[in-house]
Each structure stands twice: as structure tokens, then as C-alpha cells.
MILUMFI-750733 format. One record per residue (C-alpha): residue in three letters; chain; z, y, x. Coordinates in pm, whole numbers, plus 32768, in hexadecimal, padded with zeros to 4 digits. Layout:
N
pt res Ala, chain A, c3 Z, c2 Y, c1 X $
...
END
This chain:
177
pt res Unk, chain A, c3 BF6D, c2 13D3, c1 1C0F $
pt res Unk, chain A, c3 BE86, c2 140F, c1 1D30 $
pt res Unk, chain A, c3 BD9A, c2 1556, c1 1D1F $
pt res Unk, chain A, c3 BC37, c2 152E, c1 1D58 $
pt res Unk, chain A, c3 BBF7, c2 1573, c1 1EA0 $
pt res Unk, chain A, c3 BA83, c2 1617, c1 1E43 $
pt res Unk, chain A, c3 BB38, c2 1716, c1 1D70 $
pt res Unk, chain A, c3 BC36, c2 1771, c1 1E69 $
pt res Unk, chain A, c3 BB1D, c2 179A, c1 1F9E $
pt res Unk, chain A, c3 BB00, c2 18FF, c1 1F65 $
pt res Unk, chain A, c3 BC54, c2 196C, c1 1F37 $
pt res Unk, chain A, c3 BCA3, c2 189C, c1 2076 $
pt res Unk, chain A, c3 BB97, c2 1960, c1 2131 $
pt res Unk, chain A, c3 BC2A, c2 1AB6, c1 20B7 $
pt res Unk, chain A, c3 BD6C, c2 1A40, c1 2106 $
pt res Unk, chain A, c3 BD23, c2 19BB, c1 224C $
pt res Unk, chain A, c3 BC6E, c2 1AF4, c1 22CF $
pt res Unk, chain A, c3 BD8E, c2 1BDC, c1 222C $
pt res Unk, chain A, c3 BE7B, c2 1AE4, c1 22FA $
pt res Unk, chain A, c3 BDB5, c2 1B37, c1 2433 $
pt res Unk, chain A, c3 BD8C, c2 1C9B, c1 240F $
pt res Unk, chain A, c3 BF2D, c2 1CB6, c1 23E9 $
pt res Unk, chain A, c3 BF0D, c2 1D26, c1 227F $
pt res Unk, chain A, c3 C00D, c2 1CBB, c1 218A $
pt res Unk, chain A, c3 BF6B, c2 1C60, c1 2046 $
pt res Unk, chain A, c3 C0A8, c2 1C2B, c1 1FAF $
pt res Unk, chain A, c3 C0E4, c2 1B2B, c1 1EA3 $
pt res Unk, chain A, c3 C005, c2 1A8B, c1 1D98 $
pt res Unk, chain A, c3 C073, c2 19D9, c1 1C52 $
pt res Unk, chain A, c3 BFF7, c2 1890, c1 1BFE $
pt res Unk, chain A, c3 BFF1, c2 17F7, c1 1AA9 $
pt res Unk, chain A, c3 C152, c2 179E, c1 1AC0 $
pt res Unk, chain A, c3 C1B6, c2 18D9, c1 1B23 $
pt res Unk, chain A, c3 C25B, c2 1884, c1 1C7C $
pt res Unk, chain A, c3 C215, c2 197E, c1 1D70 $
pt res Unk, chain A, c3 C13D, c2 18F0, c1 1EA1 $
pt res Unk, chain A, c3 C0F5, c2 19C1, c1 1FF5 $
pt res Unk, chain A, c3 BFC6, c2 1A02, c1 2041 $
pt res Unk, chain A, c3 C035, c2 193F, c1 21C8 $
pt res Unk, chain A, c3 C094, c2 1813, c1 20D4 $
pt res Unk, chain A, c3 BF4D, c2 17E7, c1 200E $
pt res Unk, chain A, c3 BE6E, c2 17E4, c1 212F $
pt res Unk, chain A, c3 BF5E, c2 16FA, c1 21EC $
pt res Unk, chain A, c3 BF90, c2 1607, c1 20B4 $
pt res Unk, chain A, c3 BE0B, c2 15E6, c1 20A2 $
pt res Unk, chain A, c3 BDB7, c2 15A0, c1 21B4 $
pt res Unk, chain A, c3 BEF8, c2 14B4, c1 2202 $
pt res Unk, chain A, c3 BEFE, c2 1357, c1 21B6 $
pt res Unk, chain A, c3 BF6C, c2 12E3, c1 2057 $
pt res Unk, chain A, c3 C0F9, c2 12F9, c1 2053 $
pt res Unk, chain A, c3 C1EE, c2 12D6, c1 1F24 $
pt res Unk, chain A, c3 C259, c2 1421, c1 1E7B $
pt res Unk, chain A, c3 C38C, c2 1424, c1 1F1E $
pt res Unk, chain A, c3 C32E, c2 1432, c1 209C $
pt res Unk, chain A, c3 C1E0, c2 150C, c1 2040 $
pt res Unk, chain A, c3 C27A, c2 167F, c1 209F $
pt res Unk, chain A, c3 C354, c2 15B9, c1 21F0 $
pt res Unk, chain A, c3 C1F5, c2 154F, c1 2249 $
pt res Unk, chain A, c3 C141, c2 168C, c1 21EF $
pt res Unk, chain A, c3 C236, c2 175D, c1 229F $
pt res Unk, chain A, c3 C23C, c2 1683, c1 23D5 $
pt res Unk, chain A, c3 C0C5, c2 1658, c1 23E6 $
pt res Unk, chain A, c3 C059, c2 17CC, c1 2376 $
pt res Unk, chain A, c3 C0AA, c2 1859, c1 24C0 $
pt res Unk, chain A, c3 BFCE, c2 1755, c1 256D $
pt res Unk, chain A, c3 BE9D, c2 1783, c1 2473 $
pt res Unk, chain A, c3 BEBE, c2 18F9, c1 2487 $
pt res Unk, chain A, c3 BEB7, c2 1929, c1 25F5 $
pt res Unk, chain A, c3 BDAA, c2 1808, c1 2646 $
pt res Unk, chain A, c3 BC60, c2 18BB, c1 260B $
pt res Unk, chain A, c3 BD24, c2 1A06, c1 26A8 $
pt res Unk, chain A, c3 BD69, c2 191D, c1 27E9 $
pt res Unk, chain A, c3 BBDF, c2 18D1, c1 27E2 $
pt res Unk, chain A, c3 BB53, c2 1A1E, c1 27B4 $
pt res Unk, chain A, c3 BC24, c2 1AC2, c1 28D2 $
pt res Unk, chain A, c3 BBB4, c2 198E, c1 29C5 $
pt res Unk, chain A, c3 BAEA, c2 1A82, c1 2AAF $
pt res Unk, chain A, c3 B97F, c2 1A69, c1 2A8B $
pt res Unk, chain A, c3 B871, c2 19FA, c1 2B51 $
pt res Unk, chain A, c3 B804, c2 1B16, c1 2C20 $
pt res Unk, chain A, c3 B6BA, c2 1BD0, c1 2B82 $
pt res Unk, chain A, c3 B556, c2 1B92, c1 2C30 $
pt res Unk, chain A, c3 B508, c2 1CB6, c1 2D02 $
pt res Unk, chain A, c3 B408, c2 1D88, c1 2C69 $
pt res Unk, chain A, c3 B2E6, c2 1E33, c1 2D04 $
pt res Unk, chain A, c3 B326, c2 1FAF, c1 2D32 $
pt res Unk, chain A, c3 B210, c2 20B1, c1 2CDD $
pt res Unk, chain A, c3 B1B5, c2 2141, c1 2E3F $
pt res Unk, chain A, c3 B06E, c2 21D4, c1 2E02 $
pt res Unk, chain A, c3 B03E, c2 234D, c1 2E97 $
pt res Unk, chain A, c3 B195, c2 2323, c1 2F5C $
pt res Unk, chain A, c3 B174, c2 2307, c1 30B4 $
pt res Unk, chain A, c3 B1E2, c2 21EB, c1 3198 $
pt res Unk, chain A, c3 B32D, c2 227D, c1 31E7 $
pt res Unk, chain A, c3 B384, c2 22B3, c1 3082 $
pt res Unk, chain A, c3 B2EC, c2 212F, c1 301F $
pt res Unk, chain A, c3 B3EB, c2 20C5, c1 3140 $
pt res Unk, chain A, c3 B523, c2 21A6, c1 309F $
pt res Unk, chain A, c3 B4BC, c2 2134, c1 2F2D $
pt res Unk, chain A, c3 B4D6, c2 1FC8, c1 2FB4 $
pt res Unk, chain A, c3 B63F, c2 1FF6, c1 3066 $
pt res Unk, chain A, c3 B6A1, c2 20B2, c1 2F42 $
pt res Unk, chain A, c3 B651, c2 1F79, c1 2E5C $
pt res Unk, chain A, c3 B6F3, c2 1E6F, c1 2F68 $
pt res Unk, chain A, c3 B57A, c2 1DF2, c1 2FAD $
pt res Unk, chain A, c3 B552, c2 1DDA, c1 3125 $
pt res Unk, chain A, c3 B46B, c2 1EAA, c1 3181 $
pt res Unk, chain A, c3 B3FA, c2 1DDB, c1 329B $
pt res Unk, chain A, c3 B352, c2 1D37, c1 3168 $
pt res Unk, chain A, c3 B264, c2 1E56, c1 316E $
pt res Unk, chain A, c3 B112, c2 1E2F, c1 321F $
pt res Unk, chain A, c3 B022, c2 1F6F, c1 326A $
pt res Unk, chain A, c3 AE8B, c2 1F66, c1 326B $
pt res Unk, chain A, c3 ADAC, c2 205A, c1 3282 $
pt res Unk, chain A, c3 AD00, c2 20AF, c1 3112 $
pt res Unk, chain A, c3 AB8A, c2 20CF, c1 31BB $
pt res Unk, chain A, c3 AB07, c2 1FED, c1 32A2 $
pt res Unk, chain A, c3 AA79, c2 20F3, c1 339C $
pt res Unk, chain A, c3 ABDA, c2 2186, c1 33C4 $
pt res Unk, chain A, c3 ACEA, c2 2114, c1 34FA $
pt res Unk, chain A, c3 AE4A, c2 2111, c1 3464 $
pt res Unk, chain A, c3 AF14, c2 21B8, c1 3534 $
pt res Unk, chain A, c3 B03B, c2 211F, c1 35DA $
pt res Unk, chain A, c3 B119, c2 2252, c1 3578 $
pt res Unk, chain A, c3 B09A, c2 2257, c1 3406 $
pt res Unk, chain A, c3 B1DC, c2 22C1, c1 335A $
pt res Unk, chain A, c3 B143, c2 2407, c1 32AC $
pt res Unk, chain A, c3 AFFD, c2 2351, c1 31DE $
pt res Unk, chain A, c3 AFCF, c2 2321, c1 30B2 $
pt res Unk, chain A, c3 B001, c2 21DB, c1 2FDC $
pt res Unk, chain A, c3 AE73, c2 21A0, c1 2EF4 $
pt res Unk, chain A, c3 AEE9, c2 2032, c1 2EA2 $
pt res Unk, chain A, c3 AFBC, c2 1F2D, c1 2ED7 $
pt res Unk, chain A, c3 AFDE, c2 1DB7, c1 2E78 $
pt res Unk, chain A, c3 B06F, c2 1D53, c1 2DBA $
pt res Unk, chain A, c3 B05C, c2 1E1F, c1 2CBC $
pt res Unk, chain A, c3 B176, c2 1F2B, c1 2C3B $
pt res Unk, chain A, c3 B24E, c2 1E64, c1 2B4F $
pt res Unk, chain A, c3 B1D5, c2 1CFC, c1 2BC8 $
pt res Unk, chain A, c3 B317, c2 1C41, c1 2C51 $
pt res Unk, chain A, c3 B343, c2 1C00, c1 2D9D $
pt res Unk, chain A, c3 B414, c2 1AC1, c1 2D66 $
pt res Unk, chain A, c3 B431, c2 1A56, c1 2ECD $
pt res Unk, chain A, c3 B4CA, c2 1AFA, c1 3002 $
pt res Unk, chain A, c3 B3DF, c2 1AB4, c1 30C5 $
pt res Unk, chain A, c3 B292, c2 1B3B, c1 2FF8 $
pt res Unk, chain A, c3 B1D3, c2 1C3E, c1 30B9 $
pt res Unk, chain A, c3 B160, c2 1D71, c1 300C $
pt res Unk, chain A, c3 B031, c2 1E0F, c1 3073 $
pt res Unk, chain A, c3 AFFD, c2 1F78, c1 3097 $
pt res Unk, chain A, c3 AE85, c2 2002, c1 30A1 $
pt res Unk, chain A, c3 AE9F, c2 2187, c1 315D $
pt res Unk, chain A, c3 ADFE, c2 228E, c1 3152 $
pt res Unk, chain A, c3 AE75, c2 23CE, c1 3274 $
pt res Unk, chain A, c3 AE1E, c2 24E0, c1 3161 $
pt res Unk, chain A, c3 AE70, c2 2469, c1 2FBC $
pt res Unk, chain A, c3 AD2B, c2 24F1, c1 2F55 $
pt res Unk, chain A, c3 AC60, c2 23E4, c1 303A $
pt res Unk, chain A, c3 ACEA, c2 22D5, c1 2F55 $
pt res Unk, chain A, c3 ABF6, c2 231C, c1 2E69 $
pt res Unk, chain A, c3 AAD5, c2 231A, c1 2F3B $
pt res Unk, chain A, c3 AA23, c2 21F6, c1 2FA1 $
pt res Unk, chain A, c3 A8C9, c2 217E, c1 3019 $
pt res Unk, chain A, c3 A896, c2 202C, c1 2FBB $
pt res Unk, chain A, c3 AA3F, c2 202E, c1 3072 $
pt res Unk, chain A, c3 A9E3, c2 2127, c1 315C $
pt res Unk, chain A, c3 AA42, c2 2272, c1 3178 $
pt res Unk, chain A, c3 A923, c2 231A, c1 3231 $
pt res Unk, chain A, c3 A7A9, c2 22E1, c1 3199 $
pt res Unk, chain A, c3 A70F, c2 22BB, c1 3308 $
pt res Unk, chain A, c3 A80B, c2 21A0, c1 3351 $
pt res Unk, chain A, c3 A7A0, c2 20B4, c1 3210 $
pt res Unk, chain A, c3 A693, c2 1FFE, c1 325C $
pt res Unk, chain A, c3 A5FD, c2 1FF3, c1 3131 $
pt res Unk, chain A, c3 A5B9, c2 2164, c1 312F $
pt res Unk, chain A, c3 A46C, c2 21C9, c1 3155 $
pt res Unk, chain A, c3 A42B, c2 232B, c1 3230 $
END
């Protein structure tokens, strides 16, 4: 007689996962009280119809192999992750540059701009401030080549200050005296 295989789904699950974990569920009765492993009733349900007689040869010899195939696939090694955008804000450029090494982003990746347009970055700008960048902290950075932008400021607080993007009133045209 040939269980239903519906019935025996969940037991094979349990089973399967006990097999996987290394637990030993030990043995289980069946209606004709002959003991059956736990290695045997996942292996003779998912094996191929055999006669009585060869069913625990072929559960033995195939448990092994059903046991360790999903173990095989989980421990193939995984794509590496996306690299993700770091939150830089009110760190300055040297510390943007060490938070990228630290990650194994290049931080040639990074690229500096002034935060007001009526301000010169400059060239030695290792001590100001990070107001923004782009992307955004948290967005990925999926490729190695994607530039992130850094908008500075020399002192934090002037990254809250703007007129119409500049930082002194005289300088924004818009400004009326």
C-alpha cells in the first residue's frame, strides 16, 4: 500500500529540516508497527516507486544525497550585496573619505562641491563639513563607478543657511538692499 503523498507533505518537511539541522528525530511507528527513520521516510517519498524489499537499500543510499543537496545550495557563496549609501552628513571630507575605505567603496568615487554658489571650494578642503550628498544615505550605490556628490560647507552651521543657494544675502541676486 502506497501512503498518500498529501498526508505525508508535512511530516516530510519536519523531517527534512530536522535532517538538515543534524537532529535525530529518532524513529516513528507506522500502522504496521515497523520502525522507519526519520532519513528513510523522507528518502522513500521522495524516491521513485520501488518494491518493499529494496525501499530501505534505496532510502539509505539516496538519504545522504537528499539530505546534503539543499545544504550544498545554501553554502554556494552569494552574490556580493549592493553597496549602500553611507550617512555622511555633518562629517567632514576626511571622515566621508575614511567611512568610504572603511566600507571597501573607493573613495575616489567621492566628488566635493561647494554647498553655496558664492563660495570657492578650496583645493585643501579636508576639514568641511558634509550638508548633503547624492545619493541619498541608504540609496545603493550598485555600480563601481557611481559618483557621489558631496555639497560643503567650511563651518557645519553654514549648511543651514541659504539665500535662494547662497550663503551671503548681498551675493543672491534676488535680494533686494
Amino acid at each position: 500500500m502506497v501512503p498518500n503523498p498529501r498526508r505525508l507533505a508535512p511530516s516530510v518537511l519536519v523531517v527534512g529540516v530536522l535532517a538538515l539541522a543534524g537532529c535525530s528525530g529518532g524513529g516513528t511507528q507506522t500502522g504496521d508497527a515497523a520502525p522507519v527513520t526519520s532519513a528513510a521516510t523522507a528518502a522513500t517519498t521522495t524516491a521513485p516507486a520501488t518494491p518493499p524489499a529494496t525501499a530501505t537499500a534505496t532510502a539509505t543510499a539516496t538519504a545522504p544525497a537528499t539530505a546534503s543537496a539543499p545544504a550544498t545550495a545554501s553554502t554556494a557563496p552569494a552574490p556580493p550585496p549592493d553597496a549602500v549609501m553611507p550617512a555622511l552628513h555633518s562629517r567632514t571630507y576626511e571622515q566621508a573619505r575614511t567611512e568610504f575605505s572603511r566600507q571597501d567603496l573607493s573613495p575616489a568615487r567621492l566628488t566635493a562641491a561647494a554647498q553655496h554658489k558664492d563660495v570657492t571650494l578650496p583645493r585643501d578642503h579636508d576639514d568641511w563639513y558634509i550638508c548633503d550628498t547624492s545619493p541619498r544615505p541608504g540609496d545603493p550605490l550598485p555600480a563601481a563607478t557611481t559618483t557621489v556628490t558631496v555639497k560643503l560647507a567650511q563651518d557645519f552651521s553654514d549648511c543651514t543657511t541659504s539665500f535662494n543657494g547662497y550663503l551671503y544675502e548681498e551675493n543672491d541676486p534676488a535680494s533686494t538692499p
